[in-house]
BABATOR-618536 format. One record per residue (C-alpha): residue in one letter; z, x negated, y. Coordinates in Angstrom, 2 decimals, always signed. Layout:
<atoms>
<residuo a&c3 Z&c1 X&c2 Y>
...
</atoms>
This chain:
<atoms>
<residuo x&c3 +40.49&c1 -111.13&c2 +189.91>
<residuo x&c3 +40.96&c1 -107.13&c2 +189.60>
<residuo x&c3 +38.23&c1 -105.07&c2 +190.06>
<residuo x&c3 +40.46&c1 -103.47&c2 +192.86>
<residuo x&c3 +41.08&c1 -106.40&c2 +194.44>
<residuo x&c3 +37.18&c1 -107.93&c2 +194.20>
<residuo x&c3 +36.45&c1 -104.41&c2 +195.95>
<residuo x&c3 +38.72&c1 -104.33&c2 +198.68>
<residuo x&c3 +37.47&c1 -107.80&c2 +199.22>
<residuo x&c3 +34.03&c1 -107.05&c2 +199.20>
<residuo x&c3 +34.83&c1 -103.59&c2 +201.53>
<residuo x&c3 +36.82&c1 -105.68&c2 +204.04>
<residuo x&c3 +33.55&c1 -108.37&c2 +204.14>
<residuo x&c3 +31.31&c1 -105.23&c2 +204.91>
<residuo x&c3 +33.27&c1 -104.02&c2 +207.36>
<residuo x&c3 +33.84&c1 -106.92&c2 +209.31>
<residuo x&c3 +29.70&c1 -107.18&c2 +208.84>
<residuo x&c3 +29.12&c1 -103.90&c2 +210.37>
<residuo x&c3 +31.84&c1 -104.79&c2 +213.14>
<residuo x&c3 +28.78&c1 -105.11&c2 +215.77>
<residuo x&c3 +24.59&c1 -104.77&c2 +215.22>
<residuo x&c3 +22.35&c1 -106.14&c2 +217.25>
<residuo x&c3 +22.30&c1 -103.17&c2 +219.74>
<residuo x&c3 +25.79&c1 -103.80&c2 +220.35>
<residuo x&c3 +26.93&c1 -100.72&c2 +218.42>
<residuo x&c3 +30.26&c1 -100.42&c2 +216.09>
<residuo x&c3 +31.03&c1 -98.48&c2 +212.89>
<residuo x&c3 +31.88&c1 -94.75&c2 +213.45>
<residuo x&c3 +35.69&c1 -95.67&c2 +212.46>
<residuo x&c3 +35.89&c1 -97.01&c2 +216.01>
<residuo x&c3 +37.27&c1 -93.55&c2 +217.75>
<residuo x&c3 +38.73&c1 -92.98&c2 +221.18>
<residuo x&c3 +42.49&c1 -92.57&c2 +221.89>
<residuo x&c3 +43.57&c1 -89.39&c2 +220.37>
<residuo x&c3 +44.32&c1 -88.66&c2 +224.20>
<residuo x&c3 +41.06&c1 -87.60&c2 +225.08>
<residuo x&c3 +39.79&c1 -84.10&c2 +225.37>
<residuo x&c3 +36.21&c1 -83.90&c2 +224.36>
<residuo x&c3 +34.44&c1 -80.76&c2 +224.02>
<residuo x&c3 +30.83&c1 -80.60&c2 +221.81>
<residuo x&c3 +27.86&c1 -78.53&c2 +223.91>
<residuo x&c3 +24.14&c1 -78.14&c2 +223.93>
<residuo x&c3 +21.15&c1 -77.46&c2 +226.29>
<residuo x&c3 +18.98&c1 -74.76&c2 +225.23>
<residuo x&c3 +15.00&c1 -75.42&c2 +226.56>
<residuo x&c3 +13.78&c1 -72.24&c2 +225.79>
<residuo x&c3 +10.66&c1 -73.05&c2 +227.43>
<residuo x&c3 +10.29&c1 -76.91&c2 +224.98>
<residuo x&c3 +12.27&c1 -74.97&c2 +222.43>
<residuo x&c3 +14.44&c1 -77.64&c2 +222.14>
<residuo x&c3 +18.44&c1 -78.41&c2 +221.35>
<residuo x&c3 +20.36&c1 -81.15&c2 +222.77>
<residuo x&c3 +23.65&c1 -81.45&c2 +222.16>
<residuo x&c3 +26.09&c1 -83.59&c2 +224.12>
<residuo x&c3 +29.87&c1 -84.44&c2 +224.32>
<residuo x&c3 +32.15&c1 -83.39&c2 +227.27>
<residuo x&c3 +35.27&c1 -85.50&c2 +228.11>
<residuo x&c3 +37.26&c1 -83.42&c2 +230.50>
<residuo x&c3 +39.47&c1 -84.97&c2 +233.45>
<residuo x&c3 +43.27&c1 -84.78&c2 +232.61>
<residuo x&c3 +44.40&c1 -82.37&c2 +234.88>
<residuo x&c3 +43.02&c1 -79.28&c2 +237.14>
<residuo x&c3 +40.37&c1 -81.37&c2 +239.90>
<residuo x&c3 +40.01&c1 -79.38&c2 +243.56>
<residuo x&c3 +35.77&c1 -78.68&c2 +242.98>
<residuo x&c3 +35.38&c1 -80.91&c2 +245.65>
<residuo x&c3 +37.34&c1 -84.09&c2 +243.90>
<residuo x&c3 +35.30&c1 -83.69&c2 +240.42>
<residuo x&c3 +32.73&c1 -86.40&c2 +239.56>
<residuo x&c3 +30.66&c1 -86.60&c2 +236.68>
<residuo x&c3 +29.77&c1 -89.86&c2 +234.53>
<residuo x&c3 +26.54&c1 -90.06&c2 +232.95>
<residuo x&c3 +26.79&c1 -92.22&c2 +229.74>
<residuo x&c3 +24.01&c1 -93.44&c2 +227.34>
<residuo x&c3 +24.90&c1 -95.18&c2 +224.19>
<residuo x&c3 +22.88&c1 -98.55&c2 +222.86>
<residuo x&c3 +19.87&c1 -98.30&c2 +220.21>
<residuo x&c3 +21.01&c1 -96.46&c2 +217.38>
<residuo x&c3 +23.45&c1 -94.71&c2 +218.79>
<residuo x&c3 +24.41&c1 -90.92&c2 +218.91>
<residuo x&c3 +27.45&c1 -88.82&c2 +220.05>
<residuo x&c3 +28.68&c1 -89.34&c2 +216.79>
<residuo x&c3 +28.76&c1 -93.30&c2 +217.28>
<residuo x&c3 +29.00&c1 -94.58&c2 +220.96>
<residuo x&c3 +29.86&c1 -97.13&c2 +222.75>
<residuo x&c3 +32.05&c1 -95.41&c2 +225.42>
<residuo x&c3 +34.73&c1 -94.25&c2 +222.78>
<residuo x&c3 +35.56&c1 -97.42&c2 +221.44>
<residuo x&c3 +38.48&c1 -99.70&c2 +222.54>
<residuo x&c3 +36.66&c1 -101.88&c2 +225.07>
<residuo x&c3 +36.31&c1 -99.15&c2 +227.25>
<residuo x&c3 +39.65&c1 -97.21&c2 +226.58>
<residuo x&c3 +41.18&c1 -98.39&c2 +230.31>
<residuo x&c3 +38.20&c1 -97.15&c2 +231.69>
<residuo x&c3 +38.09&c1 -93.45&c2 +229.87>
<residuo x&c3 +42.15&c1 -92.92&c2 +231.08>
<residuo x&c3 +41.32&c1 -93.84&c2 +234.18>
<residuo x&c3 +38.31&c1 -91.84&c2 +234.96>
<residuo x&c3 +40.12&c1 -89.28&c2 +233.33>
<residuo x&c3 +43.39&c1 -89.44&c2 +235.84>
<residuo x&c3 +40.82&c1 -89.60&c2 +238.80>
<residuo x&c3 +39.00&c1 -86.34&c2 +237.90>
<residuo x&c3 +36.01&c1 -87.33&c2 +236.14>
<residuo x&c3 +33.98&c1 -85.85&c2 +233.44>
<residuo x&c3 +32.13&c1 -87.93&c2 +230.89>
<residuo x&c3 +28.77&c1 -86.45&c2 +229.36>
<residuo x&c3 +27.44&c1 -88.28&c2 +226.57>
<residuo x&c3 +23.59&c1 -86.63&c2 +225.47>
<residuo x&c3 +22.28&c1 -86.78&c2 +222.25>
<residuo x&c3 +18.72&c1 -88.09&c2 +223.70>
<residuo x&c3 +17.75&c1 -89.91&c2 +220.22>
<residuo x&c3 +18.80&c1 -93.06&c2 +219.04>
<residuo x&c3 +15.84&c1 -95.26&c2 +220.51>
<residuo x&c3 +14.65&c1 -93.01&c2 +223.27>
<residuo x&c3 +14.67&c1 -95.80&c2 +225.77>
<residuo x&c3 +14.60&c1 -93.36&c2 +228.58>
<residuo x&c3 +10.79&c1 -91.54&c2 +227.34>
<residuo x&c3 +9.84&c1 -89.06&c2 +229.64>
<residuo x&c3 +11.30&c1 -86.31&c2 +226.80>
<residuo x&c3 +14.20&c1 -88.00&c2 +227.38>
<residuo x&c3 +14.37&c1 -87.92&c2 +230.65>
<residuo x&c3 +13.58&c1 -83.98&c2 +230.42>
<residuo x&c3 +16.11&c1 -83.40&c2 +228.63>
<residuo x&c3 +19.03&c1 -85.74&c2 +230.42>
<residuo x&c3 +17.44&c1 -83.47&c2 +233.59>
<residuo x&c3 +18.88&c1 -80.35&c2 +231.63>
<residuo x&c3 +21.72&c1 -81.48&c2 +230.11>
<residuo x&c3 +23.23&c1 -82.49&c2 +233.56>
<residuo x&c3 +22.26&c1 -79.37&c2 +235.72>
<residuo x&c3 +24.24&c1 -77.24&c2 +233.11>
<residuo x&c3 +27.11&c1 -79.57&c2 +233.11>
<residuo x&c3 +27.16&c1 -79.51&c2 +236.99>
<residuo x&c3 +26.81&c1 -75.74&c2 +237.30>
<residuo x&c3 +29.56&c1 -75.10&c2 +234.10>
<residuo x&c3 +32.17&c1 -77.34&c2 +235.36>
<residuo x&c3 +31.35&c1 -76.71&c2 +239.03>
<residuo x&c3 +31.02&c1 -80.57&c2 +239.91>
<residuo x&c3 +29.34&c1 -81.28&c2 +243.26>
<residuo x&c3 +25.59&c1 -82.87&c2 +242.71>
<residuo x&c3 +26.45&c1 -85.52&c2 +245.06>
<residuo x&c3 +28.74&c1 -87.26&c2 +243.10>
<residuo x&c3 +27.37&c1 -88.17&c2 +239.75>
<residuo x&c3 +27.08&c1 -91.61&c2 +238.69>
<residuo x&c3 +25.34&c1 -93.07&c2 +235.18>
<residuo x&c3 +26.48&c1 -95.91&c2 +232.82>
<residuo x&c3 +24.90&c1 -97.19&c2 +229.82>
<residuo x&c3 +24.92&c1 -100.01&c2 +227.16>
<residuo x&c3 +22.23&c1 -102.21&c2 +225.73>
<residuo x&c3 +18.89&c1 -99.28&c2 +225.57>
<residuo x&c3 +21.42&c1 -96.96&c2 +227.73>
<residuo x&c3 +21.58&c1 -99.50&c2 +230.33>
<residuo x&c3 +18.33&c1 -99.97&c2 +230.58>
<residuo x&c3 +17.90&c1 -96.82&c2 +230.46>
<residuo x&c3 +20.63&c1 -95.75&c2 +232.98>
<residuo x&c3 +18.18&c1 -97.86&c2 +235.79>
<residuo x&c3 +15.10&c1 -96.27&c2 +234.52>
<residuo x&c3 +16.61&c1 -92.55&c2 +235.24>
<residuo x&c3 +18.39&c1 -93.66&c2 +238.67>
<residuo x&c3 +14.75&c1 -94.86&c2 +239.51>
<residuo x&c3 +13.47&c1 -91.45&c2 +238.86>
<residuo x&c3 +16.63&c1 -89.48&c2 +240.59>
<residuo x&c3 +17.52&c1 -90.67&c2 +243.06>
<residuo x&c3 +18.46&c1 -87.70&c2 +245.13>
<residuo x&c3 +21.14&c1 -87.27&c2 +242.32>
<residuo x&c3 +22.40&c1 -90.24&c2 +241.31>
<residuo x&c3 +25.00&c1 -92.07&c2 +243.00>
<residuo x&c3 +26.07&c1 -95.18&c2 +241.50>
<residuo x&c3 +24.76&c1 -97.01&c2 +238.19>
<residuo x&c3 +26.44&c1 -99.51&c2 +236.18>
<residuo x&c3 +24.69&c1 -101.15&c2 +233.46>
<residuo x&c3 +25.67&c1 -103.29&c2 +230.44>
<residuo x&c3 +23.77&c1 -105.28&c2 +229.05>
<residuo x&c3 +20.83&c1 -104.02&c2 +230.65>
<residuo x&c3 +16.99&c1 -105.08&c2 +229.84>
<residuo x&c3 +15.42&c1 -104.83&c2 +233.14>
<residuo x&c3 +11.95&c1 -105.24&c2 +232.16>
<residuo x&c3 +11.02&c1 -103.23&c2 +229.23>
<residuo x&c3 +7.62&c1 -105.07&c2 +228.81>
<residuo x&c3 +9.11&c1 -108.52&c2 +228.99>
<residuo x&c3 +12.08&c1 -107.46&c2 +226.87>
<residuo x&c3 +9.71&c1 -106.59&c2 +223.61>
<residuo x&c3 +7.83&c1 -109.68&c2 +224.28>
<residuo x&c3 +11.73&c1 -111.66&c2 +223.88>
<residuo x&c3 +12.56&c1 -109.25&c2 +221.09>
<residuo x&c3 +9.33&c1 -108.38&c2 +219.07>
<residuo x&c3 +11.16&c1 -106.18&c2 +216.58>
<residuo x&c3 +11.67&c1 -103.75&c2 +219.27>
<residuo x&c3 +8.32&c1 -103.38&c2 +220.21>
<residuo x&c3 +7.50&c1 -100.44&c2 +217.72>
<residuo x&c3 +10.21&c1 -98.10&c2 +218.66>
<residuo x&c3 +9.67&c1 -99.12&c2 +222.56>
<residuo x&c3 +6.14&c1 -98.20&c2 +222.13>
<residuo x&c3 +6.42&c1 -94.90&c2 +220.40>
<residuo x&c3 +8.75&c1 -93.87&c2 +223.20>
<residuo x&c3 +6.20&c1 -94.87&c2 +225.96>
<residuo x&c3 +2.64&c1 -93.79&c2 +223.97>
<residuo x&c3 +1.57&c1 -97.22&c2 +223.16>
<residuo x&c3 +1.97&c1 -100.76&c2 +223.82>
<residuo x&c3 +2.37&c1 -102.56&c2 +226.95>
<residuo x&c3 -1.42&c1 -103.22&c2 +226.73>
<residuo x&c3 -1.89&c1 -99.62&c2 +226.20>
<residuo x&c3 +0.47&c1 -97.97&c2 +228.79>
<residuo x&c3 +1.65&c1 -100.14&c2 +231.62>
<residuo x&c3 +2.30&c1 -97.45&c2 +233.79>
<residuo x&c3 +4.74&c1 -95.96&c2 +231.43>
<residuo x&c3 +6.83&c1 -99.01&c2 +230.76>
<residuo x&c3 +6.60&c1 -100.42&c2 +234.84>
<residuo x&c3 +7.57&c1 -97.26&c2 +236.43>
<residuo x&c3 +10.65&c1 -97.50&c2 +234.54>
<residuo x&c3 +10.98&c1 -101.43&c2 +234.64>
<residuo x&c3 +14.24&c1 -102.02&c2 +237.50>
<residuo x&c3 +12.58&c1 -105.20&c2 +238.26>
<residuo x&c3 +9.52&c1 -103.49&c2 +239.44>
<residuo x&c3 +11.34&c1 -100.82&c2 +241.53>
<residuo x&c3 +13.96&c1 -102.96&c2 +243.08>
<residuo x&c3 +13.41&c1 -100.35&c2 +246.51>
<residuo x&c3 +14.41&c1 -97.16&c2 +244.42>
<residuo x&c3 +18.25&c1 -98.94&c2 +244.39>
<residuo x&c3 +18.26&c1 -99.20&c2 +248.06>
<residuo x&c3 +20.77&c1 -96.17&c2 +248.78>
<residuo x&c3 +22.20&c1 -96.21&c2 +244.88>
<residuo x&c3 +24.94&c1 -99.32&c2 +244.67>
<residuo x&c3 +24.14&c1 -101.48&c2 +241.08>
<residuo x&c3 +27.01&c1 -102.94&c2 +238.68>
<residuo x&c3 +25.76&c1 -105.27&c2 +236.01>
<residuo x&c3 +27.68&c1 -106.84&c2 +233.67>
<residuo x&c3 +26.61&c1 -108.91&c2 +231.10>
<residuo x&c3 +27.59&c1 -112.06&c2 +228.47>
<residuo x&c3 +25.89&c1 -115.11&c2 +228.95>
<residuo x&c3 +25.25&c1 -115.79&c2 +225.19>
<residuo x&c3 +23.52&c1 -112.47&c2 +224.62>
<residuo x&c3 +20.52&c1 -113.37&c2 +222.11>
<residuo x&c3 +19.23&c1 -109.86&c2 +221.88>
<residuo x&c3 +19.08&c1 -108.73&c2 +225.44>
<residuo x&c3 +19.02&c1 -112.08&c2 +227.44>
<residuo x&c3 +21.57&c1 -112.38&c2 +230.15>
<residuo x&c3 +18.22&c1 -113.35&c2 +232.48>
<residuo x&c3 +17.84&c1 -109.54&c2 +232.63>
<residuo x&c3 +20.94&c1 -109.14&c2 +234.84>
<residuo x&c3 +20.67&c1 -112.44&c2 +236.55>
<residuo x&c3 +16.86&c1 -111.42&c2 +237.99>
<residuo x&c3 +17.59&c1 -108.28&c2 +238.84>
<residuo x&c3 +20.86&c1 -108.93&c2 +240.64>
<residuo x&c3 +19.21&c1 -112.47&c2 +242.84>
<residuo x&c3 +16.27&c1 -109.32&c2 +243.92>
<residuo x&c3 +18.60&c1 -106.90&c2 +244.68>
<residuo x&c3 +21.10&c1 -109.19&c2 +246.59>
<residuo x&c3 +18.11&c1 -110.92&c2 +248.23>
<residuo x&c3 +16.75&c1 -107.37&c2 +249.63>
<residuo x&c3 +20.85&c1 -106.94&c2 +250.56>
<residuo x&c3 +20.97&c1 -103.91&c2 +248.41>
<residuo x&c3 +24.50&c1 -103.17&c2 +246.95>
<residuo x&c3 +24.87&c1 -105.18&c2 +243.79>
<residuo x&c3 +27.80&c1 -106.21&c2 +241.98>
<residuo x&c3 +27.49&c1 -109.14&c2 +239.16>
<residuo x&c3 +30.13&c1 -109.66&c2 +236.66>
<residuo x&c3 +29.19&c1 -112.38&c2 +233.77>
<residuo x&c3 +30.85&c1 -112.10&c2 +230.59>
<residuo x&c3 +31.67&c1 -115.59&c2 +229.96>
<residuo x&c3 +30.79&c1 -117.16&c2 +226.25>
<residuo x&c3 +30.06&c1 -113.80&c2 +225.60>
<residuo x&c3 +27.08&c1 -111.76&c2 +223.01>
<residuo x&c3 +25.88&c1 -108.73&c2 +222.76>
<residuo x&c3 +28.56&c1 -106.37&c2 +221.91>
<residuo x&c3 +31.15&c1 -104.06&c2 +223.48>
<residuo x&c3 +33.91&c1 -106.39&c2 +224.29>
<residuo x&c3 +31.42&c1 -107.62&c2 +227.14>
<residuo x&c3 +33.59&c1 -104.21&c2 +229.05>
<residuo x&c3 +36.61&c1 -105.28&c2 +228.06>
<residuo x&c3 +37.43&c1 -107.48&c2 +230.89>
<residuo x&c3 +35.66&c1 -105.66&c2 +233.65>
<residuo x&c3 +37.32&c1 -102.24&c2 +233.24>
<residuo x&c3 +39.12&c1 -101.77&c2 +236.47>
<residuo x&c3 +35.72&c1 -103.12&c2 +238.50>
<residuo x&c3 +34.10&c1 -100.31&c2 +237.07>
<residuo x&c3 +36.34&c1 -97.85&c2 +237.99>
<residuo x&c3 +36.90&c1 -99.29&c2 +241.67>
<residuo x&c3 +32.94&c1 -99.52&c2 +241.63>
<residuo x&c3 +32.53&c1 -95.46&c2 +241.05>
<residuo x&c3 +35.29&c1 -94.79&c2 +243.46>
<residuo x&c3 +33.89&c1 -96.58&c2 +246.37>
<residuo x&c3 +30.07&c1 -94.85&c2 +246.00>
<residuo x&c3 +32.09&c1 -91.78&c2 +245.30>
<residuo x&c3 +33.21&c1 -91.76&c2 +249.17>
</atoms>
């Protein structure tokens, strides 16, 4: 065998390796449709004295103010706004379409295992007050999405805002922080550096951001979860609790099971067009 061919062989093995971690995240060679229009930004704390950047996908054509929503989405563990889930081909139905319906798409740099820390939180807080004031979107229609951490997270912030946020749909969510590091132990490091401590140590600081502690903060803000049922690193019991509490206190909850499914992207694949009916109908 050339030494060409034993390395293209060996390439195409690590690629194919790399295709999804753990955290449901893909290789940076996974890019959006060349379609999009994505602006790069950043919130200046002069008080913190801190920088976060963020990307800006912009709606297709010219929204009425009135029309323009704005989509909050947080990447999976190890992510960044150079590598995130949203851009990737599971979710390209859902980026046209949000774009064709007047939405813009913020994706924060918050740190690639923030799991929603109270920094984080601070500076999500800043990040989409600029946005809203820039692009002149009004504050009552702004939903949040996430994958994997960024689901989880995406419950943790609606918990906290909920004067601001409208819908959340979350993939892949883990719905219990404390219970999630006790299912996956090799998370329980970075999950406790974002929170100050342990579960033993802190837990206030993991249950007041734990959605199946706060099931009453989603009584006004409508819930998608999606989720496969052969997810080993976030277990699909997440979803399934949260969505039996919330349909049990008749909250809005929508529950769509990825079927034979892990933990990676392609869980969106098939539930594209829910997702975009679901931000429409809290939009009104």
């Amino acid at each position: 065998m050339s030494k060409f061919l034993s390395f293209f062989l060996m390439s195409l093995i690590a690629c194919s390796a790399l295709a999804h971690g753990d955290d449901g995240t893909a290789p940076p060679q996974a890019l959006s449709q060349a379609s999009d229009t994505i602006t790069r930004h950043a919130f200046e704390d002069s008080e913190k004295g801190t920088t976060t950047p963020y990307l800006l996908y912009h709606p297709a054509n010219d929204t009425p103010t009135s029309q323009r929503s704005l989509l909050i989405f947080l990447y999976g563990a190890g992510g960044s706004i150079e590598n995130y889930n949203f851009k990737r081909p599971p979710y390209a139905m859902l980026r046209g379409e949000l774009a064709a319906r007047g939405y813009y798409v913020v994706v924060p740099e918050l740190g690639p295992k923030h799991f929603m820390s109270d920094a984080a939180k601070a500076a999500l807080d800043g990040v989409v007050s600029q946005v809203l004031k820039e692009e002149e979107i009004p504050q009552k229609r702004v939903h949040v999405m996430g994958t994997s951490m960024g689901a989880g997270s995406s419950l943790a912030y609606a918990i906290h805002r909920p004067d601001l946020i409208r819908s959340v749909c979350a993939v892949m969510p883990m719905t219990d922080f404390a219970t999630w590091v006790v299912e996956n132990p090799r998370y329980e490091a970075p999950v406790a550096k974002a929170y100050g401590g342990t579960y033993a140590e802190m837990p206030e600081a993991y249950d007041r951001n734990a959605a199946l502690k706060n099931p009453d903060a989603f009584a006004k803000i409508p819930v998608m979860l999606i989720h496969g049922n052969a997810d080993n690193t976030v277990l699909y019991s997440n979803s399934q609790k949260l969505a039996e509490l919330l349909q049990e206190k008749k909250y809005v909850c929508e529950f769509y099971t990825a079927a034979g499914q892990g933990h990676k992207d392609e869980v969106m694949q098939d539930f594209q067009t829910e997702a975009i009916d679901f931000f429409e109908a809290a939009s009104k």
